[in-house]
C-alpha positions in Angstrom: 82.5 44.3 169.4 83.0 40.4 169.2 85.6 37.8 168.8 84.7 34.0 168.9 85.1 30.4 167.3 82.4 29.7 165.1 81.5 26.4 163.1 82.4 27.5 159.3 79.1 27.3 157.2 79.3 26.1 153.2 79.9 29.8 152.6 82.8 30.1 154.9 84.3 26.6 154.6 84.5 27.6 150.7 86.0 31.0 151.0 88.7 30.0 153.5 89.5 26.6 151.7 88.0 24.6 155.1 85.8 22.0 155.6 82.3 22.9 156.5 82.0 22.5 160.7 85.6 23.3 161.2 86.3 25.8 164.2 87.0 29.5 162.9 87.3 32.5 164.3 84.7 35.5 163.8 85.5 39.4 164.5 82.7 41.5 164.7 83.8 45.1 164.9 82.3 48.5 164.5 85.4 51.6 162.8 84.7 55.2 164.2 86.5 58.5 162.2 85.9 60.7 165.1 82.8 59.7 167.3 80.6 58.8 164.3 79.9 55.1 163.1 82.0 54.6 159.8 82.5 51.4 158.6 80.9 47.9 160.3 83.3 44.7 160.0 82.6 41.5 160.0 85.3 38.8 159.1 86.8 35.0 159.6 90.0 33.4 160.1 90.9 30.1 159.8 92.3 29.2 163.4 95.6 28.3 163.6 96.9 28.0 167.4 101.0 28.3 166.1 100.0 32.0 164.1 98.5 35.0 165.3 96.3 35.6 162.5 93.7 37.7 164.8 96.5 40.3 165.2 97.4 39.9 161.6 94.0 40.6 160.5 93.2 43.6 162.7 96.6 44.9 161.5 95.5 44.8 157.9 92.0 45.4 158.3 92.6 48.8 159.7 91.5 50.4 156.5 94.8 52.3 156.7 97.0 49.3 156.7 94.6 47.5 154.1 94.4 50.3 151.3 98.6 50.9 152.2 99.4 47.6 151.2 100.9 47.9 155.7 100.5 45.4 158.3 101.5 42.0 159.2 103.8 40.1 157.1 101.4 36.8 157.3 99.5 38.0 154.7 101.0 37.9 151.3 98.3 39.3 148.8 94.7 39.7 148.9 91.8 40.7 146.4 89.1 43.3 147.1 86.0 43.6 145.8 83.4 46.9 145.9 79.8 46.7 145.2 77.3 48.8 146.5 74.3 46.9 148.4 71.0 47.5 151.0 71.7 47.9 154.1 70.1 45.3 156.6 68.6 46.6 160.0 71.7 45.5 162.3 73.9 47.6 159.5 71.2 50.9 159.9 71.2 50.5 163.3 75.3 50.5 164.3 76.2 53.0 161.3 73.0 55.5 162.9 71.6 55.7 159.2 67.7 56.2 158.3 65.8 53.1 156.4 66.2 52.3 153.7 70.1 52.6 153.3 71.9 51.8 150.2 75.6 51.0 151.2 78.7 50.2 149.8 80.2 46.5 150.7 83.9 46.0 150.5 84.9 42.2 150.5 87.7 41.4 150.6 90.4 37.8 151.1 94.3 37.9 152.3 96.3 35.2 151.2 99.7 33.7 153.1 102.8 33.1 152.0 101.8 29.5 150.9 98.8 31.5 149.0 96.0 29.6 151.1 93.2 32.2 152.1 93.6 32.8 156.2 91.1 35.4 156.5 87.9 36.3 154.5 85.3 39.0 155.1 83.7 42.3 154.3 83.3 46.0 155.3 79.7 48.0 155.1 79.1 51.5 155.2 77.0 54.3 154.3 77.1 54.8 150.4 78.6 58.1 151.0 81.4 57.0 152.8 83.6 55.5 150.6 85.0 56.6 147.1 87.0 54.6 144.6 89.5 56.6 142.7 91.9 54.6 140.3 93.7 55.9 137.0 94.0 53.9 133.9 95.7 53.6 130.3 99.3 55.3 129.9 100.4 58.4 132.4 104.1 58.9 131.6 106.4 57.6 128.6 109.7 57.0 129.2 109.9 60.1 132.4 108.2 62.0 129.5 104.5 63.0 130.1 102.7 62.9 127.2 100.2 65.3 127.5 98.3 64.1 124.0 97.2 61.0 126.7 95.4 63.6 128.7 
């Protein structure tokens, strides 16, 4: 949808370890599964002119390459975080949901090889769309399954 320089605000400038005013880069970008609205992204990069971060980040930020650990090998690590949230108008609007809309918001912040943040931003969708599954505590023992853990 967009792709621009941007002066970092406080928020920004903190997340991406920048000072407040410095050029970024801001992708604006709307993730379709079919023809349906899924997922609205909206990120920043620092700019660097000697990396292609843009590429790195849409690589990553694929959903499929973020969730698969994939993509470019600029990033090194990155944290996630998942809370669910209200939807504002512009959010309704591109992801065709009726008001009021409870969502869920995906942040998330890749690191590079030097562990300095290059690219900070989040994910919104319909509450509905997205599903955390994780498994805790001790599955296997040795090869052995212990099925007393179960």
């Amino acid at each position: 949808m967009e792709t621009r320089f941007r002066a970092a605000d406080e928020r920004v400038a903190r997340k991406l370890h920048v000072r407040a005013g410095e050029r970024v880069i801001f992708i604006r970008r709307l993730l379709q599964v079919g023809n349906e609205p899924a997922f609205y992204h909206r990120g920043y990069l620092v700019n660097d002119p000697y990396r292609p971060v843009i590429e790195a980040e849409l690589e990553v930020t694929d959903l499929k390459g973020l969730f698969q650990g994939s993509g470019s090998s600029l990033i090194k690590h990155g944290d996630l975080y998942l809370e669910s949230t209200m939807l504002d108008d512009e959010e309704i609007q591109l992801l065709k949901l009726k008001k009021p809309a409870v969502g869920m918001l995906l942040e998330h912040i890749f690191y590079d090889f030097h562990d300095n943040p290059v690219s900070w931003g989040w994910f919104v969708c319909a509450s509905t769309r997205l599903r955390l599954h994780t498994r805790v505590g001790i599955e296997h023992l040795h090869g052995i399954r212990d099925e007393r853990i179960r």
